[in-house]
N, C-alpha and C positions, 0 to 999 in steps of 0.2 A: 524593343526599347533599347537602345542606346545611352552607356552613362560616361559621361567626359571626364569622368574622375578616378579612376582605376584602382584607386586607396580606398573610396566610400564605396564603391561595390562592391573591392573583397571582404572589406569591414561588414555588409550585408549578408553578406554569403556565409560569411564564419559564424555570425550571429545568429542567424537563423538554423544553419547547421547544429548550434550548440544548443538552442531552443528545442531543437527535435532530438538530438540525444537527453536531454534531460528528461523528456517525457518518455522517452521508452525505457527508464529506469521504472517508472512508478507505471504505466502501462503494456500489459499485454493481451492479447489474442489468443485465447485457445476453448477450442471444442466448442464455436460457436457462440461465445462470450467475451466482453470485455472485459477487462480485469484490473482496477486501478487502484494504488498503494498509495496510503495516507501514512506516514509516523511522523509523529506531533510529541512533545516533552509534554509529561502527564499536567505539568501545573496549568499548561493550560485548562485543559480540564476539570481544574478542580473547584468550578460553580455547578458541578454534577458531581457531589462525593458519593450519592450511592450507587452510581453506574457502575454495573460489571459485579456488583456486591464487593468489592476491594476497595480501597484506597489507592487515590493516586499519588498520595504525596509518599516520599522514599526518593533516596536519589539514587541518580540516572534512571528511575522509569518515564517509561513511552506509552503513548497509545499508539495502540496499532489501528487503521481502519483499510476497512475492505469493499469498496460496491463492485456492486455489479451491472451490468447491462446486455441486452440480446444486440448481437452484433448485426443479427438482418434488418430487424424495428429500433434499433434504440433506445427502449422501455427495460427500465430499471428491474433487475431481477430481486424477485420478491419469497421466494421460496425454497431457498437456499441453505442447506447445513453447512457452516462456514468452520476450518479448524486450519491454527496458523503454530508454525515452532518458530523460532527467532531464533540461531545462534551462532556464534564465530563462525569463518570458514573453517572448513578443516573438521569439526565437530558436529556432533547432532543431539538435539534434545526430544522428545515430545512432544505432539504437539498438544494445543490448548484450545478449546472454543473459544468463537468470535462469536459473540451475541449480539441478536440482531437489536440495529438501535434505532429506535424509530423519531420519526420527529419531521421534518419538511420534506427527508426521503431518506430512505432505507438501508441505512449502510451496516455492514456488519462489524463487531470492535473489542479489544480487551487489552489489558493493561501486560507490560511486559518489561523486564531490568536489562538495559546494555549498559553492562558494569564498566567497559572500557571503550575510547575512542576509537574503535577500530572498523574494520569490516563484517556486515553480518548477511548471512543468508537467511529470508524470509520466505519460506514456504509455505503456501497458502492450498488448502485443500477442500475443494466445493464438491458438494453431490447436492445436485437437483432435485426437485421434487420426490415423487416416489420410484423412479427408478435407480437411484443409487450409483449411476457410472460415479467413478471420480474423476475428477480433474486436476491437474494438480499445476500449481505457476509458483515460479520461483526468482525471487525477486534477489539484488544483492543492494545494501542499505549501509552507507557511512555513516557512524555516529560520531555528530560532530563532537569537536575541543567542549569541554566548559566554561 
């Protein structure tokens, strides 16, 4: 295909380029599973106040959300101990269980504070069923201005 306008094609190429870096922020690939990051401002959330047993109102909290899926079938991972820490680069906290949350499909989630606008690392750490490997994906997260 040939395009006679050298301006709308790079306009396409950069666009699409930046459509795919975007998603390799909140996706990744490891140990035979997909991995995709949700973080959402808690208010959205908050027509589920008992979710997670906390409260989501507080400012600057987040939900965090986790699925999962088998990278060979596609099929949503359902059997998952899920545990995430959130914080600054440079720093390290804890981490926290993601509880599993059920409802149209199966993501795992929990509430968490990014006091400031800056950059955070989201590590997220799964063991499967009953064998216990870990696996561990690690995300980097801007939170935005308010």
């Amino acid at each position: 295909m040939s395009y006679r306008n050298p301006l709308v094609f790079f306009c396409l190429v950069l666009f699409t380029t930046m459509l795919m870096a975007d998603d390799s922020k909140r996706h990744l690939q490891i140990n035979g599973m997909s991995v995709y990051l949700g973080v959402i401002p808690a208010q959205i959330t908050q027509e589920h106040p008992a979710m997670h047993g906390g409260s989501a109102s507080g400012e600057h909290r987040y939900h965090v959300l986790v699925a999962l899926f088998d990278s060979r079938s596609g099929k949503r991972i359902t059997d998952a101990r899920v545990k995430a820490a959130v914080f600054p680069l440079g720093l390290a906290r804890p981490a926290k269980e993601l509880e599993a949350m059920r409802g149209e499909s199966l993501s795992y989630g929990n509430y968490f504070t990014l006091h400031k606008p800056e950059l955070y690392r989201i590590r997220v750490e799964i063991r499967r069923g009953d064998n216990g490997h870990l696996s561990v994906a690690e995300f980097v997260f801007q939170r935005p201005l308010d």
